[in-house]
N, C-alpha and C positions, 0 to 999 in steps of 0.2 A: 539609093540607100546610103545611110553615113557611115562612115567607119567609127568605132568609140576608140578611149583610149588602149593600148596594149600594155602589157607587162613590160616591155621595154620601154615605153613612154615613163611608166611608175618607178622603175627603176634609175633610168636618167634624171625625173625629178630628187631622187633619194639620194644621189649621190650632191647635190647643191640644196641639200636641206636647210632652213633657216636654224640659225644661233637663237635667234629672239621669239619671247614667247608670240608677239604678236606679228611673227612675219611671216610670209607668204611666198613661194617658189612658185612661179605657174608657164604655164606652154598653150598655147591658143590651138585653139580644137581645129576643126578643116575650116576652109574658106569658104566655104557656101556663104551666098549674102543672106540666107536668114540664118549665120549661126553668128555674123560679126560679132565678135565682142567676148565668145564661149572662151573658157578656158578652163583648161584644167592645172588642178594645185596641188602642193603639198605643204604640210606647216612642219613645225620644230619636232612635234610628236611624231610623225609620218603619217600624219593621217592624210586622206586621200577627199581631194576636194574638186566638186563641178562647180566652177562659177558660171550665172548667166547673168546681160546685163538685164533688168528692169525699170520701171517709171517709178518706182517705190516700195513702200513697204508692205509684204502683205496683206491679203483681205482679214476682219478679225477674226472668220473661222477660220481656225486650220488644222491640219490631223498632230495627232499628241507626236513626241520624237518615239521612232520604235529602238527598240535596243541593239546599239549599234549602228544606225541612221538618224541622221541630225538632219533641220532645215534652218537656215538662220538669213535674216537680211543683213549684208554687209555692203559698207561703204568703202569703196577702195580710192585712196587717195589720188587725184588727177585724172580718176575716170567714174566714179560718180554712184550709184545702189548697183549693188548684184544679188542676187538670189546664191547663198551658198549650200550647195546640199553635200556633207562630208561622212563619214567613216572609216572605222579602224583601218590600218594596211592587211588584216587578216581577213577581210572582205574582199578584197582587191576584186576577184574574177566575178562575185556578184555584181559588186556598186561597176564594173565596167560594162554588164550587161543592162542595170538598169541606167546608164548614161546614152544606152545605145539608144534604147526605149522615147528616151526625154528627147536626143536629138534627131530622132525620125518625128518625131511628132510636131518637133518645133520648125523642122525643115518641108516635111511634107505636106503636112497642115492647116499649119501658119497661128499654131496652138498659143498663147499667152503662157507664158513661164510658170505662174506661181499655179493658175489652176493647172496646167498640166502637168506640174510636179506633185502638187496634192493627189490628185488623182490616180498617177499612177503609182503611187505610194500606198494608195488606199487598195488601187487595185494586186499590188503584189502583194501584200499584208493578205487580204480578203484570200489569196489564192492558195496560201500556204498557213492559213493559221488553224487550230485545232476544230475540227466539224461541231460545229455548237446541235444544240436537240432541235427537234422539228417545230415548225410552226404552229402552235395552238390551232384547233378548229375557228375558236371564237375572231383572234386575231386574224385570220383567213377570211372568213365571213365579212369583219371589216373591212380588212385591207382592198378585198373583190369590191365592195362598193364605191372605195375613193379613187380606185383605177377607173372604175365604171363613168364616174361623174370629168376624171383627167379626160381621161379620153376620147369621152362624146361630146361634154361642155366646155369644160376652161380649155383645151387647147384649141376646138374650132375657134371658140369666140375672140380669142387674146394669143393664141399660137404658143409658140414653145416657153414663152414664158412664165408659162402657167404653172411651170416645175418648180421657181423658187417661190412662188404662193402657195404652195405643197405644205401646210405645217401639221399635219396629221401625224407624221413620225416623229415630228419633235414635240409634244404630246402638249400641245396647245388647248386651248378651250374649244377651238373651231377648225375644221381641217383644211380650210382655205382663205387666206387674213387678205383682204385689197383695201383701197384707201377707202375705200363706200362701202363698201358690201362686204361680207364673214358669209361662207357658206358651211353647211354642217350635214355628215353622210351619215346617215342611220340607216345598217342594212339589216334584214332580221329573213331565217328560213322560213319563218312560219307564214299564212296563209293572208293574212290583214296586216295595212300598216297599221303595226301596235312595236312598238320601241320599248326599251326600258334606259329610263334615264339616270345614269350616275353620278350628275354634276349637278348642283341645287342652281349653277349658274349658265348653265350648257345653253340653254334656250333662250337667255335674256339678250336681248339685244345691244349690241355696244354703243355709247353714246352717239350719234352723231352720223350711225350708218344704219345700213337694213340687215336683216339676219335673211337668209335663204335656206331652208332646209329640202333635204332628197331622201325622199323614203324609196329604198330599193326592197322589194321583195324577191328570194332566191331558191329555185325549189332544188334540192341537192339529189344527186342523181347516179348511181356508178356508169351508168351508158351515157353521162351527160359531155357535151361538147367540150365545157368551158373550167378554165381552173386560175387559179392567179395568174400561175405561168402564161397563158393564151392571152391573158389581157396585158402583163409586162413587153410580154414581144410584139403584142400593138402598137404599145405606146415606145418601146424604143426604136420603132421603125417611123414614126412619126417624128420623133427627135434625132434621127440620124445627121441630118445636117445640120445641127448646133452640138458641137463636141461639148459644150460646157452645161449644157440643160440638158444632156444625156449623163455626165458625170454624175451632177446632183443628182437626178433622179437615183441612179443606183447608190451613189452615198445614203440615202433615205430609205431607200429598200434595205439596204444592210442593218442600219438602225434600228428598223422593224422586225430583224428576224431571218429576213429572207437570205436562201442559198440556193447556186443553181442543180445544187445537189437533192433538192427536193424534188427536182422533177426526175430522178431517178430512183427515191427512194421509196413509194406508191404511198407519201403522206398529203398529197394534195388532196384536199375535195373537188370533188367534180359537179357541175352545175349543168342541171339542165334548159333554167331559162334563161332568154336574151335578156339584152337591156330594157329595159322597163320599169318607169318610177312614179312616183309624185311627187314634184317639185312645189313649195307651198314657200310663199311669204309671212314672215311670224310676225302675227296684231296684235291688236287689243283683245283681240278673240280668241286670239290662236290656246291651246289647251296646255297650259304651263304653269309651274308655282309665281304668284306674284313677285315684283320686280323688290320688294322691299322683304321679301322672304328670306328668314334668317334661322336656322339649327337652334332650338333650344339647350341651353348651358347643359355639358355634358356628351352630349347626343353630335359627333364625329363626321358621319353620313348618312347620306340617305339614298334608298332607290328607290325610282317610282316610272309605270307604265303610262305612256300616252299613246291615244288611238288618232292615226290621222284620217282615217277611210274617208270622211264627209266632210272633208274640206276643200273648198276650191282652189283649185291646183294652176299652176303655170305652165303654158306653153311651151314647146323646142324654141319659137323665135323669140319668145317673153324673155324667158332665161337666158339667150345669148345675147340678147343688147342688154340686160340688166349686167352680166358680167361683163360684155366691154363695158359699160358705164363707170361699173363699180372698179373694175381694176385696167385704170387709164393708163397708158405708155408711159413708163418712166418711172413709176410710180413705186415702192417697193415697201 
């Protein structure tokens, strides 16, 4: 395990604090060969700085600054990009707790910088910020269907990188985007696949690729086995060996709603059936408003039900080469 900085470390920086606004005092963290290059700083304010080195600049997503923790890429003259993550000196004994955090992970690991600083950023935030209200039913009912479809399709077929084709909680037209293929999870309690559609464009197909739809039906149960929860600890025992497609996945589950505080608070639904769908390809046939279908002036939205029952459906192996097909290595 690594030691982080001490109070005496922050203190010895404080005492050779820079004059100038833009200078830097720092002391290089332990010698582990995966931490060469770590240091720790202080500037002219006394604020309290982790440097790590990296190849660049961060990815474009990144989590907003929390109040009183900063991320920034800095270039330190004659040694090249660092990842700098700082705050006030009246942090002190947190930001040393969470450096410990950052250099276990980058030591034991062999973590990447920028995501594992996002993330555990995400994850301390997540752990201590104000209990938000429980998960709608409705969004529960969806959410159980596009774990449903993670978990049994896109990660057998394409493996764990099926998490960043995940765009269901970033509230996309489709809830899984590949370079060929958009797949779309319509789950509903009721006893026939019959959907109600809220998007005049939800079904159309995007130029150039194939649309795939999964109609899940779920009968809801209080004796029933299965709940959101049952199906996230599926899939993050699936993702366990990629730290970076288990972050995002629970980045995305946070977006949604989700807290592990629900599985103690008795607002989950419970589900009695297994997995079980119909996978259909959208034609010429398929039962949707036409492609040239437009809201008459005025008129905002629209909903409307479609029944999929008698339609020929796709097979477990149909659907898993179609999704290797559609979302090819590399691809993003």
């Amino acid at each position: 395990m690594v030691d982080g900085p001490t109070m005496e470390l922050w203190a010895r920086l404080r005492t050779r604090r820079p004059l100038s606004d833009d200078g830097l005092e720092t002391e290089p963290a332990e010698s582990h060969a995966a931490l060469h290059g770590v240091m720790y700083g202080m500037d002219h304010r006394g604020d309290l700085h982790l440097l790590v080195p990296v190849d660049g600049p961060p990815p474009p997503q990144r989590p907003p600054d929390l109040r009183g923790l900063r991320v920034r890429h800095r270039i330190l003259t004659g040694l090249g990009d660092y990842l700098d993550l700082f705050t006030a000196p009246c942090h002190a004994s947190i930001f040393s707790a969470l450096c410990v955090e950052i250099l276990n992970g980058m030591h034991d690991q062999g973590r990447r910088p920028w995501e594992l600083v996002f993330a555990t950023i995400r994850a301390w935030h997540s752990a201590w910020k104000a209990l938000q209200p429980g998960m709608d039913k409705s969004v529960q009912v969806g959410l159980y269907g596009e774990l449903l479809a993670l978990e049994h399709i896109m990660i057998p077929a394409i493996g764990t990188r099926a998490v960043y084709n995940w765009s269901g909680p970033l509230q996309e037209r489709h809830d899984f985007v590949g370079e060929h293929i958009h797949v779309e999870c319509k789950t509903t309690r009721k006893r026939r696949h019959e959907h109600e559609i809220s998007r005049v464009d939800q079904l159309r197909v995007p130029v150039g690729r194939k649309l795939i739809v999964i109609s899940v039906l779920l009968e809801e149960s209080l004796a029933g086995p299965a709940t959101v929860a049952t199906r996230i600890d599926a899939i993050s025992d699936a993702l366990r060996r990629d730290p970076s497609a288990s972050d995002d996945f629970q980045a995305k589950l946070v977006q949604l709603g989700w807290s592990d505080e629900m599985r103690r608070t008795g607002e989950l639904i419970r589900f009695q059936s297994e997995f079980g769908s119909l996978i259909l390809e959208v034609d010429q046939a398929f039962p949707r408003l036409p492609d040239d279908f437009t809201l008459p002036p005025g008129v905002v939205a629209l909903r409307y039900t479609v029944d999929f029952a008698n339609l020929p459906g796709l097979g477990q192996d149909e659907i898993l080469e179609a999704v290797k097909q559609g979302f090819p290595q590399g691809a993003t």
